[in-house]
Backbone atoms as SQL, in Angstrom:
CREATE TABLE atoms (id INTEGER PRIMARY KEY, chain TEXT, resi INTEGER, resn TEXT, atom TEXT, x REAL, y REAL, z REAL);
INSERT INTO atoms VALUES
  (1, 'A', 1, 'UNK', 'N', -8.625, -15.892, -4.333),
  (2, 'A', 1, 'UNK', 'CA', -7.962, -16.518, -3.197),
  (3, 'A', 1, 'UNK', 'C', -6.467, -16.179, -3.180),
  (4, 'A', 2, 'UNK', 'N', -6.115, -16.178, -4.172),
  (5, 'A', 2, 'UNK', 'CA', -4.510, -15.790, -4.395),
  (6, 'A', 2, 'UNK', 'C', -4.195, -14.309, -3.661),
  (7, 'A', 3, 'UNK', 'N', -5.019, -13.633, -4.466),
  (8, 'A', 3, 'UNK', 'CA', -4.770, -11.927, -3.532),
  (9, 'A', 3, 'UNK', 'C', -4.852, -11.950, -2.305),
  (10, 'A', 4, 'UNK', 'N', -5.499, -12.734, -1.905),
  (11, 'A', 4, 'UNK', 'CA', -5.545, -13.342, -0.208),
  (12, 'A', 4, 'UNK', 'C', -4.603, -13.253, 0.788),
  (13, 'A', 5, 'UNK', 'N', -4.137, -14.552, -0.030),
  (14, 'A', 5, 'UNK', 'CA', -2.981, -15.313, 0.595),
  (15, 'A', 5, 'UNK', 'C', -1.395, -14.637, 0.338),
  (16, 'A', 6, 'UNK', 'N', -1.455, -13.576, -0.693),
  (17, 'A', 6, 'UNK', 'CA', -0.192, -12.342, -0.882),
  (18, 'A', 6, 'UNK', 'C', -0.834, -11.543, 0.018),
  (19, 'A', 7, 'UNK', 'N', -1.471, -11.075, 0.506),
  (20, 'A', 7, 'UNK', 'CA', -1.788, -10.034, 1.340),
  (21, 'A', 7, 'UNK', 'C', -1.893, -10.542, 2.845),
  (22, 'A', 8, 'UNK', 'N', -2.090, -11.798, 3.044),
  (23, 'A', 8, 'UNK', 'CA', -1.786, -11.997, 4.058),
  (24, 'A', 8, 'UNK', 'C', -0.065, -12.407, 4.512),
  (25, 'A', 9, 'UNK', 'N', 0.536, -12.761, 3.327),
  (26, 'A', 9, 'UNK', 'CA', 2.194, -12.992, 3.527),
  (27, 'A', 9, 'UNK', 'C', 2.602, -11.759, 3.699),
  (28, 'A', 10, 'UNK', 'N', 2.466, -10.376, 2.838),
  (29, 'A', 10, 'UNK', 'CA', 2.738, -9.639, 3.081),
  (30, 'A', 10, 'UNK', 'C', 2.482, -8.765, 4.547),
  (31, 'A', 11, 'UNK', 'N', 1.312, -9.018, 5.251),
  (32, 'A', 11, 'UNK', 'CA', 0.839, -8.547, 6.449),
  (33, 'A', 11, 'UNK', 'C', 2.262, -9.617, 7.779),
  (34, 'A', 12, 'UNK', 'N', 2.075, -10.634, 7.075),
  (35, 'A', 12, 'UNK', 'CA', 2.997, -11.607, 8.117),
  (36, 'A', 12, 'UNK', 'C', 4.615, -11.428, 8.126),
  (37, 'A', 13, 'UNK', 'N', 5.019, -10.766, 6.786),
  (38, 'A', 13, 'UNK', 'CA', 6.412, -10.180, 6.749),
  (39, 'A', 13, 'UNK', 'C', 6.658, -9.057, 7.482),
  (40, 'A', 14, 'UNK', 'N', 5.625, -7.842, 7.149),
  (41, 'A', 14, 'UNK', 'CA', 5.051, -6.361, 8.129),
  (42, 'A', 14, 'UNK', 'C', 5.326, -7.015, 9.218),
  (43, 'A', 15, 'UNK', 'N', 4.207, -7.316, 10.208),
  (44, 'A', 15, 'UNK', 'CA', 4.164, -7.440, 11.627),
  (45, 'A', 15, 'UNK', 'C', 5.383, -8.337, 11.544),
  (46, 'A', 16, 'UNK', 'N', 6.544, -8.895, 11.127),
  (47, 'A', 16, 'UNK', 'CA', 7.616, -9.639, 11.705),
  (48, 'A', 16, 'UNK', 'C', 8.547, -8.385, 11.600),
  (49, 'A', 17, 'UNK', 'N', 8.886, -7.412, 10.859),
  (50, 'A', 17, 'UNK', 'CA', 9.707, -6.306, 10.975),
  (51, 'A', 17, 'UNK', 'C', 8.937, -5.278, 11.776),
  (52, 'A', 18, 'UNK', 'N', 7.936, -5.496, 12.143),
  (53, 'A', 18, 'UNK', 'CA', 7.537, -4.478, 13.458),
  (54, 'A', 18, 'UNK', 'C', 8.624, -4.531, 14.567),
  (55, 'A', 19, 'UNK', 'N', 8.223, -6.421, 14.569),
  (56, 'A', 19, 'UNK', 'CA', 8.747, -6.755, 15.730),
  (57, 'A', 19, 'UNK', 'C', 10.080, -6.697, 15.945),
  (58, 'A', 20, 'UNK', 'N', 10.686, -6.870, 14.848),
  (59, 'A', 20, 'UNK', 'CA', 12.527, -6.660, 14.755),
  (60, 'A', 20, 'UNK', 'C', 12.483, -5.276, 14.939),
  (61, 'A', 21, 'UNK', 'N', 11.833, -4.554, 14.654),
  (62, 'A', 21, 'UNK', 'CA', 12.213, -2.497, 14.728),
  (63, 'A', 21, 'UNK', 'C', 11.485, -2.573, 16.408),
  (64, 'A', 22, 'UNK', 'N', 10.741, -3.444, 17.257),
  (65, 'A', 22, 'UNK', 'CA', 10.811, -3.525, 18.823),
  (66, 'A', 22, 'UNK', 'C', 12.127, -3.582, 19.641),
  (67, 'A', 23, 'UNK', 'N', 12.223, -4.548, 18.774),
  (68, 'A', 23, 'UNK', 'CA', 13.678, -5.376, 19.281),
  (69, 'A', 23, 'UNK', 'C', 14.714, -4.137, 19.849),
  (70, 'A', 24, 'UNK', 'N', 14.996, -3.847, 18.194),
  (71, 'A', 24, 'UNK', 'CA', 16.175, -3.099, 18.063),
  (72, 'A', 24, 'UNK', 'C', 15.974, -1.803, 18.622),
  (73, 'A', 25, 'UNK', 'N', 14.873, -1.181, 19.251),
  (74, 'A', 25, 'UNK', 'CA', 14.209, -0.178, 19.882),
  (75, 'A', 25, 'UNK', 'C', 14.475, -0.311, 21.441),
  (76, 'A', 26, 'UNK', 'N', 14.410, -0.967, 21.575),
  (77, 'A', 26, 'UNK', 'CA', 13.991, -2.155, 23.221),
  (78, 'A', 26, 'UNK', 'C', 15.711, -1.858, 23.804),
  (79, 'A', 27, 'UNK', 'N', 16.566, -2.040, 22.733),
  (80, 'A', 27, 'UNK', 'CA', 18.121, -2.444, 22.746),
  (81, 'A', 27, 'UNK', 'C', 18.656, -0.939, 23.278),
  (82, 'A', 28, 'UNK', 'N', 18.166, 0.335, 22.277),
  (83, 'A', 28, 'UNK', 'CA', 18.862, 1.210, 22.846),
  (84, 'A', 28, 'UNK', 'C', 17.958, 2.339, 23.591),
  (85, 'A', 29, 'UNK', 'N', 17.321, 1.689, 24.480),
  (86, 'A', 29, 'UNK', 'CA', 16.422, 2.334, 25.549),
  (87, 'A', 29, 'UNK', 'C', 17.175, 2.594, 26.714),
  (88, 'A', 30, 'UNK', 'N', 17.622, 3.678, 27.164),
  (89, 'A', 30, 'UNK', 'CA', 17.820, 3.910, 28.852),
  (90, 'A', 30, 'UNK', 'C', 17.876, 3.149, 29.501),
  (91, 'A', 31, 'UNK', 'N', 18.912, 2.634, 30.571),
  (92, 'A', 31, 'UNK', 'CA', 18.961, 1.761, 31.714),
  (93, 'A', 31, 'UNK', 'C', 17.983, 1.931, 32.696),
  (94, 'A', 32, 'UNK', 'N', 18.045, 2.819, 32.983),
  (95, 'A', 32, 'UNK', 'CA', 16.649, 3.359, 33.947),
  (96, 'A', 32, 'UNK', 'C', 15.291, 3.281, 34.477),
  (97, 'A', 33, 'UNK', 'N', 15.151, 2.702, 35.336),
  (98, 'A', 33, 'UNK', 'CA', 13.968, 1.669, 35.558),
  (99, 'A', 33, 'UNK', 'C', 12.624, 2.255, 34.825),
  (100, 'A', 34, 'UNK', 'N', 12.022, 3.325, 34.743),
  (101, 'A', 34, 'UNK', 'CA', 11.336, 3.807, 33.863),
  (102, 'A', 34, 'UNK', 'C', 10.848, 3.643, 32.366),
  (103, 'A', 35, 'UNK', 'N', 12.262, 3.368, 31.630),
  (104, 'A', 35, 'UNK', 'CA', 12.393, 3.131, 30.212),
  (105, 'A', 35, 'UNK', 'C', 12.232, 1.688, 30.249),
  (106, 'A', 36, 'UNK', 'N', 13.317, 0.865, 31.130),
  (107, 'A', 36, 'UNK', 'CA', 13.034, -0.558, 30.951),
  (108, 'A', 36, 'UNK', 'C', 11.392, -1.254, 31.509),
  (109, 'A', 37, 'UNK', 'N', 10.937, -0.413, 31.879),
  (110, 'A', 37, 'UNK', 'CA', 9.797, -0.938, 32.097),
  (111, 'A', 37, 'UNK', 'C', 8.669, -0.894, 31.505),
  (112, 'A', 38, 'UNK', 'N', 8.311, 0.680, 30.841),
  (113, 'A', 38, 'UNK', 'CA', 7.836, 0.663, 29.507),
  (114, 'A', 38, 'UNK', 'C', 8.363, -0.195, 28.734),
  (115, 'A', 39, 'UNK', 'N', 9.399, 0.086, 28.599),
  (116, 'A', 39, 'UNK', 'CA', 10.425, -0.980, 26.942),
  (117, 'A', 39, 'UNK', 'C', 9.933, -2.718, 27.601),
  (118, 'A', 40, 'UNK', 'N', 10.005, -3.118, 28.275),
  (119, 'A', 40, 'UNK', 'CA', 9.609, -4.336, 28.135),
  (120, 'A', 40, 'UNK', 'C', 8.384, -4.505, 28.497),
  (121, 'A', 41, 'UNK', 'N', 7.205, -3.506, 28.603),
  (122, 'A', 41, 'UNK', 'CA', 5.884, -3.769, 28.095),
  (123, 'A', 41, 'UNK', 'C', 5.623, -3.634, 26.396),
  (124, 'A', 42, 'UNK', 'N', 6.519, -2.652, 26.023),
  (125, 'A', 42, 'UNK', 'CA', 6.116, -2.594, 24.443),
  (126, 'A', 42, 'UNK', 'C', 6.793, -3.851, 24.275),
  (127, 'A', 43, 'UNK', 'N', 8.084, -4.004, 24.160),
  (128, 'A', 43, 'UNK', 'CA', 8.450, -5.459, 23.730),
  (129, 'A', 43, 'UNK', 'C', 7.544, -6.702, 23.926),
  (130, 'A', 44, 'UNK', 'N', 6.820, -6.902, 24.444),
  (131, 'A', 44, 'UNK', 'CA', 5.669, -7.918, 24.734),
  (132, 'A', 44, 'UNK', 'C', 4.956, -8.086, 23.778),
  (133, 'A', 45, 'UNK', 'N', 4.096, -6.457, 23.667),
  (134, 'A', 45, 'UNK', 'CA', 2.875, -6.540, 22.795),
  (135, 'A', 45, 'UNK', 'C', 3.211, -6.024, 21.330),
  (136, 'A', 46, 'UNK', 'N', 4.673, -5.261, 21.288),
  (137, 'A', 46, 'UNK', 'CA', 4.925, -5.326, 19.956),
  (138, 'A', 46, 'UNK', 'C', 5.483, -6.336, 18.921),
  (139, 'A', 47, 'UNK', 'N', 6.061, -7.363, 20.095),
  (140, 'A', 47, 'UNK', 'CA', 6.484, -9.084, 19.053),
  (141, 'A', 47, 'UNK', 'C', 5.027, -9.695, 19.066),
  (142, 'A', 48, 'UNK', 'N', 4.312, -9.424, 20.068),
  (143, 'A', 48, 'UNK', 'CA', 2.788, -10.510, 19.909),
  (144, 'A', 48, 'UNK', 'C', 2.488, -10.170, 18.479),
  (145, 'A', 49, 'UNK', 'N', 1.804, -8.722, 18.181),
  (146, 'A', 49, 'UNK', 'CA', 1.130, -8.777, 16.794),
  (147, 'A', 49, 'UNK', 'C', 1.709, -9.621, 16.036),
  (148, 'A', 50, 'UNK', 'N', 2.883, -9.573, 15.607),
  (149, 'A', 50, 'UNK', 'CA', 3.274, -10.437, 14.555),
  (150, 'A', 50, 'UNK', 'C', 3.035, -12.257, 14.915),
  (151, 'A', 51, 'UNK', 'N', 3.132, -12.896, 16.270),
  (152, 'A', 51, 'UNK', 'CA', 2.992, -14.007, 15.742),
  (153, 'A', 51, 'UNK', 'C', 1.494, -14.841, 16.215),
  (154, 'A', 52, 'UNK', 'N', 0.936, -13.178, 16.530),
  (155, 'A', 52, 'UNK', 'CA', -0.753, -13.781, 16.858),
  (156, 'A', 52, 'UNK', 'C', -1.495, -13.566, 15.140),
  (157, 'A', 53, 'UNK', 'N', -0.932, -12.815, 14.447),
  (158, 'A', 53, 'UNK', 'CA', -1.482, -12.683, 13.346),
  (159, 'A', 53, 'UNK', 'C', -1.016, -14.064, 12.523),
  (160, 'A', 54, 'UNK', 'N', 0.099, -14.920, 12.660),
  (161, 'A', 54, 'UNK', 'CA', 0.838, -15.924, 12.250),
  (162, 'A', 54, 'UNK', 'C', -0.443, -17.245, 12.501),
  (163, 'A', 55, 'UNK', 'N', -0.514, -16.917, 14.232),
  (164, 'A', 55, 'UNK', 'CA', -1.721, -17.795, 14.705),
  (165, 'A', 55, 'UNK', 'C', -3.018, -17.499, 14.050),
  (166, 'A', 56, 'UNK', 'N', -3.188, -16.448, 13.527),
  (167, 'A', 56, 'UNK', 'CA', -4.307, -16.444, 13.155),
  (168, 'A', 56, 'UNK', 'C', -4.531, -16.716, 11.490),
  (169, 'A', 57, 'UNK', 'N', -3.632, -17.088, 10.977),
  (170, 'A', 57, 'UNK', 'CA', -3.002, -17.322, 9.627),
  (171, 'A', 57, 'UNK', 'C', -3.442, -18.881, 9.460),
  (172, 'A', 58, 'UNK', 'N', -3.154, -19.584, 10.940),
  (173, 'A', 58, 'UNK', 'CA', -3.357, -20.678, 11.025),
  (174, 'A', 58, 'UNK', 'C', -4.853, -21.562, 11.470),
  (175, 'A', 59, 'UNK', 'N', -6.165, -20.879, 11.502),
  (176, 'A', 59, 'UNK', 'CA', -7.168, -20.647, 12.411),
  (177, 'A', 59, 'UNK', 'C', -7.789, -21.737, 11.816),
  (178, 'A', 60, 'UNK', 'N', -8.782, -22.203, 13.019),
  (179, 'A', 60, 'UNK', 'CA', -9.184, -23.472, 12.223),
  (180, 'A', 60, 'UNK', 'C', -10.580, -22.946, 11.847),
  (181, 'A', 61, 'UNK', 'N', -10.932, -21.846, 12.418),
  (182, 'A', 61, 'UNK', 'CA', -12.295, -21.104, 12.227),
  (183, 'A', 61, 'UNK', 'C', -12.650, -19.969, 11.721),
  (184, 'A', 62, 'UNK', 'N', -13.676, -19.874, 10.905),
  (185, 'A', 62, 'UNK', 'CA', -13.351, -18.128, 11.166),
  (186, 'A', 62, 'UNK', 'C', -13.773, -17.419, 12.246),
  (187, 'A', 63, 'UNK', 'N', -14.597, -17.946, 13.410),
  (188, 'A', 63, 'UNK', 'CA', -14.645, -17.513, 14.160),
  (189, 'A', 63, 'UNK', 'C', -13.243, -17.658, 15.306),
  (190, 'A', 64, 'UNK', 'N', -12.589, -18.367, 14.942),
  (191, 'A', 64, 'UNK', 'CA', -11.110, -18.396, 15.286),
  (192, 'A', 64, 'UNK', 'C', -10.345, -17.230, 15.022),
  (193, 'A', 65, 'UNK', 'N', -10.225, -17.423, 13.599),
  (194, 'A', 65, 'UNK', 'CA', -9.653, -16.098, 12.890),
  (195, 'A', 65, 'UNK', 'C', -9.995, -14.818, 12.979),
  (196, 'A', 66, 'UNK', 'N', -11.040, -14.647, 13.415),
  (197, 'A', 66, 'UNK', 'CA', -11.963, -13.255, 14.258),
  (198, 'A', 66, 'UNK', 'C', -10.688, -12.992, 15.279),
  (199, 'A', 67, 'UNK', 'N', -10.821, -14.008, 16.131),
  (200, 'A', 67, 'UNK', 'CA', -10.508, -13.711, 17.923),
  (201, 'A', 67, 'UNK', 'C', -9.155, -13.311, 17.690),
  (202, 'A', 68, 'UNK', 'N', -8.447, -14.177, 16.704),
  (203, 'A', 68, 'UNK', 'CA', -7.220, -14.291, 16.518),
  (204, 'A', 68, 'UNK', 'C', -6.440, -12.147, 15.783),
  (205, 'A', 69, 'UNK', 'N', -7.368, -11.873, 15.458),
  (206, 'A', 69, 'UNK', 'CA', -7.606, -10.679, 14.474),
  (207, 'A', 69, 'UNK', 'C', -7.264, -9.868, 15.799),
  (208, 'A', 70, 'UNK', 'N', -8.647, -9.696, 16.404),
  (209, 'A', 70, 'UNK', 'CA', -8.506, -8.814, 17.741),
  (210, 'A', 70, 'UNK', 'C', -7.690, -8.572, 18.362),
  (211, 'A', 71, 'UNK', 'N', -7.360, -9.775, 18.713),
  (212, 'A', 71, 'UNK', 'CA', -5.721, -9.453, 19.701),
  (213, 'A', 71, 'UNK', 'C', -4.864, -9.184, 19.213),
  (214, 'A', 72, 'UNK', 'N', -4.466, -9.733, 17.470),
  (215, 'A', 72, 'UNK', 'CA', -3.570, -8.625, 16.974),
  (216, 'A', 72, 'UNK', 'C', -4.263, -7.041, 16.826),
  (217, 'A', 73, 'UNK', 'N', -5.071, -6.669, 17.028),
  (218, 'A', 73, 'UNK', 'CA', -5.685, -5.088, 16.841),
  (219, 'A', 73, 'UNK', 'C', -5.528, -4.954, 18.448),
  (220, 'A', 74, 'UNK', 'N', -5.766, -5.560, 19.498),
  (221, 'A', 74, 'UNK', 'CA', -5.734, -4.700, 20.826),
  (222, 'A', 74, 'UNK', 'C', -3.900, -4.908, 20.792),
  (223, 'A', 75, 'UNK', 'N', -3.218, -5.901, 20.605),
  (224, 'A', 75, 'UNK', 'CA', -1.426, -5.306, 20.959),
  (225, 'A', 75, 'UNK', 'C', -0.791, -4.455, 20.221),
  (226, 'A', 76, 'UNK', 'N', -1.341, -4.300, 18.971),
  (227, 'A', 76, 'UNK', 'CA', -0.794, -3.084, 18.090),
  (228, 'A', 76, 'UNK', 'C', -1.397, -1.985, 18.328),
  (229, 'A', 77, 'UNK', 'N', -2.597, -1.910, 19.047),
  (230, 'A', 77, 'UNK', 'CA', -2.911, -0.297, 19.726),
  (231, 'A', 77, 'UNK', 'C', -2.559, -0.157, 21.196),
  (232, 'A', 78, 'UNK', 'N', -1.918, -1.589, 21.782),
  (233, 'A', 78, 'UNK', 'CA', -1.101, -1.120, 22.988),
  (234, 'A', 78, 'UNK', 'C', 0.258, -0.858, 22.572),
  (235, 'A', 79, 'UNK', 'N', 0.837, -0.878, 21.591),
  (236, 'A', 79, 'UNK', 'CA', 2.118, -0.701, 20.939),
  (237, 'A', 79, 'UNK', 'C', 2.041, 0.805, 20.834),
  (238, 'A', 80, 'UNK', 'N', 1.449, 0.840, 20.568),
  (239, 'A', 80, 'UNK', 'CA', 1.008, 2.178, 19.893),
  (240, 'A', 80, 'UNK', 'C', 0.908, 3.354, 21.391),
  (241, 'A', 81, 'UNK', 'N', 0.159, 2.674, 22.345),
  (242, 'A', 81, 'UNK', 'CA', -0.204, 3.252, 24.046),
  (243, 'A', 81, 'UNK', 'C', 1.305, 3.532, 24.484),
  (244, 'A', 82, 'UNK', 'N', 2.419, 2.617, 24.432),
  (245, 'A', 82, 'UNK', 'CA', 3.430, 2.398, 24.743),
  (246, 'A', 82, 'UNK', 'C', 4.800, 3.346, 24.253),
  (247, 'A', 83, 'UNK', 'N', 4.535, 3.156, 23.381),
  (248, 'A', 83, 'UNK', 'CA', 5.371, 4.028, 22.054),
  (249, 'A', 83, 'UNK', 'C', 5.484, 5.502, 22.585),
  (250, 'A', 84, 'UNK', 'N', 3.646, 6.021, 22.979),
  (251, 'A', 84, 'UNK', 'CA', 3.570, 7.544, 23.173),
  (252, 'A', 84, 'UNK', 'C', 3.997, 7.449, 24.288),
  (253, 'A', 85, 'UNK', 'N', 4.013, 7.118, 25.359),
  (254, 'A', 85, 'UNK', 'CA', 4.321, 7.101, 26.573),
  (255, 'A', 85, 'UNK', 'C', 6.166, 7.424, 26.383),
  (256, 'A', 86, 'UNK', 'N', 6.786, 6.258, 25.637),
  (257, 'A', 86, 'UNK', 'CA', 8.430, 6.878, 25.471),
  (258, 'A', 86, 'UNK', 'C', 8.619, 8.208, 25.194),
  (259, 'A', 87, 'UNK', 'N', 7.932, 8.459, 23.845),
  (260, 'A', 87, 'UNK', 'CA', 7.556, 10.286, 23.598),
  (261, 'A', 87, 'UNK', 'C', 7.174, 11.097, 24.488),
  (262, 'A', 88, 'UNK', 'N', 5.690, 10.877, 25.139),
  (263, 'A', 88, 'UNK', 'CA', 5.835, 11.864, 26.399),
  (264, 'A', 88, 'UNK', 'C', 6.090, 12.436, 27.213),
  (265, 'A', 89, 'UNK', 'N', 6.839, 10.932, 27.772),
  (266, 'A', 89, 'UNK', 'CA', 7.658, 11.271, 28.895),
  (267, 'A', 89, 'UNK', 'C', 8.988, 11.757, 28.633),
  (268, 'A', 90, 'UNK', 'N', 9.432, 12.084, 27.488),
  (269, 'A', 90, 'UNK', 'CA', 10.978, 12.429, 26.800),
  (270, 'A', 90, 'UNK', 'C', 11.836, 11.381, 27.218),
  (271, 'A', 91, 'UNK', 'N', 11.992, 10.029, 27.646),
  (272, 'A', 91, 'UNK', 'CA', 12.600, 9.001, 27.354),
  (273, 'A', 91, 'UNK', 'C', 13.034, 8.927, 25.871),
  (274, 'A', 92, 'UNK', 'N', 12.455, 8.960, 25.282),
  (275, 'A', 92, 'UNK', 'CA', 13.280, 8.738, 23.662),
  (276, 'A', 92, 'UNK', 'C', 12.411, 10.007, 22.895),
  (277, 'A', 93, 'UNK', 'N', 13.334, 9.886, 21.780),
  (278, 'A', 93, 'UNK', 'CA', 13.294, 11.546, 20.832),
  (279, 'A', 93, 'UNK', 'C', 12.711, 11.266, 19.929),
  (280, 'A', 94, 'UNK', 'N', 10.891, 12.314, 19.928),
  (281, 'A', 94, 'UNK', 'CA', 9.829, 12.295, 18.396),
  (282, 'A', 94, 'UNK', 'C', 10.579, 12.034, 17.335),
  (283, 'A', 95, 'UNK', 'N', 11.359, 12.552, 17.458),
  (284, 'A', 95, 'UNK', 'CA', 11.577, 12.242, 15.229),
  (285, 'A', 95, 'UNK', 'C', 11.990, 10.674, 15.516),
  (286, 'A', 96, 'UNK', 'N', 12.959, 10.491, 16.533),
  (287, 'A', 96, 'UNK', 'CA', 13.554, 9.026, 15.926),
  (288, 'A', 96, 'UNK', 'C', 12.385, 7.521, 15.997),
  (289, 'A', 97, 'UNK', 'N', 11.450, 7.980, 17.127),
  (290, 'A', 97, 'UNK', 'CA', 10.456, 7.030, 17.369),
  (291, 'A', 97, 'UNK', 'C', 9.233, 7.049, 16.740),
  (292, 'A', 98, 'UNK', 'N', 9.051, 8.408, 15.570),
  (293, 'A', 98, 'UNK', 'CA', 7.520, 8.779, 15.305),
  (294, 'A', 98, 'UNK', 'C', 7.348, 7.748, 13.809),
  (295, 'A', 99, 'UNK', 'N', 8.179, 7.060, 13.204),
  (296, 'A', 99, 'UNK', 'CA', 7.735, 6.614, 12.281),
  (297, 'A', 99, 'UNK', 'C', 7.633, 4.735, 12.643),
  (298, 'A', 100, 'UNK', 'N', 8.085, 4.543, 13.962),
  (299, 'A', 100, 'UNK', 'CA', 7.293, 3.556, 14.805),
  (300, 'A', 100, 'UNK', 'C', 5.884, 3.157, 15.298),
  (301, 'A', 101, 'UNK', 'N', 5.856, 4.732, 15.672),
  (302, 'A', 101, 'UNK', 'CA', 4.434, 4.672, 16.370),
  (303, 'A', 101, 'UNK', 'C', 3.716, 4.863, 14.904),
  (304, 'A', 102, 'UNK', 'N', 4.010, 5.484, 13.710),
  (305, 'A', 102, 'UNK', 'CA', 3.289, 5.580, 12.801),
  (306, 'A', 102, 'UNK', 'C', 2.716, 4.242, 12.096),
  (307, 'A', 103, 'UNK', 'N', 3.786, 3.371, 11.767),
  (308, 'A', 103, 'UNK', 'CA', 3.717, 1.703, 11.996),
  (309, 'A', 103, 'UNK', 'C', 2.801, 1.341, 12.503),
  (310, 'A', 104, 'UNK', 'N', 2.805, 1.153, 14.364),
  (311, 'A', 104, 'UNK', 'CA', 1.935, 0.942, 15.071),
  (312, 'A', 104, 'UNK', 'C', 0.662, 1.471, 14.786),
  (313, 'A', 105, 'UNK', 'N', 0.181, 2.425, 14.157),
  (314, 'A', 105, 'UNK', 'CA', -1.227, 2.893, 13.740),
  (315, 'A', 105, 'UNK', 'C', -1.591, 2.334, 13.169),
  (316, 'A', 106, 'UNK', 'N', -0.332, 2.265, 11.726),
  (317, 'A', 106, 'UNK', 'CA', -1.325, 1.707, 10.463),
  (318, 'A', 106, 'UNK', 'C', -1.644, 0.040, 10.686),
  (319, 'A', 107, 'UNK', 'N', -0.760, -0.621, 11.667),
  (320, 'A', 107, 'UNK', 'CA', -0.949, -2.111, 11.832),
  (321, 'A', 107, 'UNK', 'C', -2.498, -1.864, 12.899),
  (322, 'A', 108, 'UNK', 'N', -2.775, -1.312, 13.392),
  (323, 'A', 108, 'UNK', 'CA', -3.540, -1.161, 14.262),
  (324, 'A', 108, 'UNK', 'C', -5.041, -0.854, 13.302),
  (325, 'A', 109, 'UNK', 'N', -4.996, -0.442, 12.840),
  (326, 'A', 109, 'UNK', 'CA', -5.591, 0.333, 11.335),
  (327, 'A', 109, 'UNK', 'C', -6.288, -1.037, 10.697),
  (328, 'A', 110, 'UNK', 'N', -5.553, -1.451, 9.561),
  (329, 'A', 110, 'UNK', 'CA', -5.309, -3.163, 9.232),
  (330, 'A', 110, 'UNK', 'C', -5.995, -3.622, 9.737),
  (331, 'A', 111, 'UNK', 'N', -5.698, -4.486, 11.254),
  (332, 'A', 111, 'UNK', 'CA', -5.886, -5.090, 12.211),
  (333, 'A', 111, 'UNK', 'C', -7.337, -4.824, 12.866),
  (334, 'A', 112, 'UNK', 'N', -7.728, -3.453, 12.250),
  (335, 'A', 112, 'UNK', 'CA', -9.317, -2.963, 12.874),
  (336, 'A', 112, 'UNK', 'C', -10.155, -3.519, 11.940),
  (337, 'A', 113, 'UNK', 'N', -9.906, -3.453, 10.763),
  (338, 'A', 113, 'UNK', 'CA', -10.193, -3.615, 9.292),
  (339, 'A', 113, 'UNK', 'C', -10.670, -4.330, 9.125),
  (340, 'A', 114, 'UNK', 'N', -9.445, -5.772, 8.829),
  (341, 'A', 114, 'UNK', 'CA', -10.105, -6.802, 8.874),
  (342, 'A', 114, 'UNK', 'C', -10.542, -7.211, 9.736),
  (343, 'A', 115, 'UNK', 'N', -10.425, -7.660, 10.931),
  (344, 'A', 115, 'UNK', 'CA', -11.863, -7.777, 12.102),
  (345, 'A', 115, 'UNK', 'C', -12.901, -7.477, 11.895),
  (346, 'A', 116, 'UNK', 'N', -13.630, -6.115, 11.493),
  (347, 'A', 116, 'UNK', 'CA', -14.505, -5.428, 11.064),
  (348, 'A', 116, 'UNK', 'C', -15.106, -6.394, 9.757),
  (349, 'A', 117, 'UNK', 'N', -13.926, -6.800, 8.554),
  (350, 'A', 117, 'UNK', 'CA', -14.500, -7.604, 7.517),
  (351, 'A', 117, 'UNK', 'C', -14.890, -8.527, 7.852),
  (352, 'A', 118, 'UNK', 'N', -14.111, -9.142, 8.461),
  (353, 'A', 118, 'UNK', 'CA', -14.339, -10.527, 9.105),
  (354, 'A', 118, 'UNK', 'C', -15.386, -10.832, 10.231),
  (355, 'A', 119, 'UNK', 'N', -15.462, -9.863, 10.904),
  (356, 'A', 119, 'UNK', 'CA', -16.795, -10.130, 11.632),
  (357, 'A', 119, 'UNK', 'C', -18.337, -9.855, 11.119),
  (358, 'A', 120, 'UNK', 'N', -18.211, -9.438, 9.907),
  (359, 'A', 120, 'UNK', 'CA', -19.627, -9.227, 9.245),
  (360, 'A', 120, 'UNK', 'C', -19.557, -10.753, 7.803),
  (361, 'A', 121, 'UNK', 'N', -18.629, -11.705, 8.042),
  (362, 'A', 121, 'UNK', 'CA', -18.738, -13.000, 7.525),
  (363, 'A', 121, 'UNK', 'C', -18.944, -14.057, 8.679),
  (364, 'A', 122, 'UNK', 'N', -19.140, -13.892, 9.364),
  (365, 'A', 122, 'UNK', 'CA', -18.559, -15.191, 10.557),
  (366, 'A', 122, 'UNK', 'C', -19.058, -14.484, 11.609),
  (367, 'A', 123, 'UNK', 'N', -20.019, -13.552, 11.878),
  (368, 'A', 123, 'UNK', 'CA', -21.003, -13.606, 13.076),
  (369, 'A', 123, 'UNK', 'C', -22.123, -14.146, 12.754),
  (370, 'A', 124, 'UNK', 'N', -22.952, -15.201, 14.270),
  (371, 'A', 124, 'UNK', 'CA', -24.174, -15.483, 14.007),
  (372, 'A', 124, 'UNK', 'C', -25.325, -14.433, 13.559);
């Protein structure tokens, strides 16, 4: 139970510096209606992971803690949707954003993971 509960603090420290490296991402984005509009869709779903995983820290179920799982796995692979879109469109520069979106994978990754564990304990 102990390895647990460090691995889940540690997952809850992660997704809270996701969300601060959103932040501070969000900050020096282009004025330009384009960027701010991506940038404040990623800003959405890149602070959610961290405090839906918080909520889900808190679950009164495990079928709670399932649902709660998911939606941190669908906003960290829209983080992730979001991220490439800055890259694609050359709004912001691969090297400085690629170890963001790399972030965004592996939380996305995680986030598939356990769902996956967790739904083969706690489905009917």
């Amino acid at each position: 139970m102990h390895h647990q509960s460090t691995m889940r603090d540690e997952l809850r420290a992660r997704t809270k510096q996701f969300a601060l490296r959103i932040i501070r991402l969000w900050r020096t984005l282009p004025t330009h209606d384009d960027a701010q509009v991506i940038g404040k869709q990623l800003l959405r779903c890149g602070t959610s992971v961290g405090a839906n995983y918080r909520a889900a820290c808190l679950a009164k179920s495990g079928k709670d803690f399932l649902n709660k799982l998911r939606i941190c796995q669908e906003e960290a692979d829209e983080s992730c949707y979001w991220i490439e879109l800055l890259i694609d469109s050359g709004i912001y520069p691969t090297a400085k954003i690629a170890p963001l979106l790399d972030e965004a994978q592996q939380l996305t990754a995680i986030m598939t993971a356990a769902a996956k564990t967790t739904a083969r304990h706690y489905t009917d």
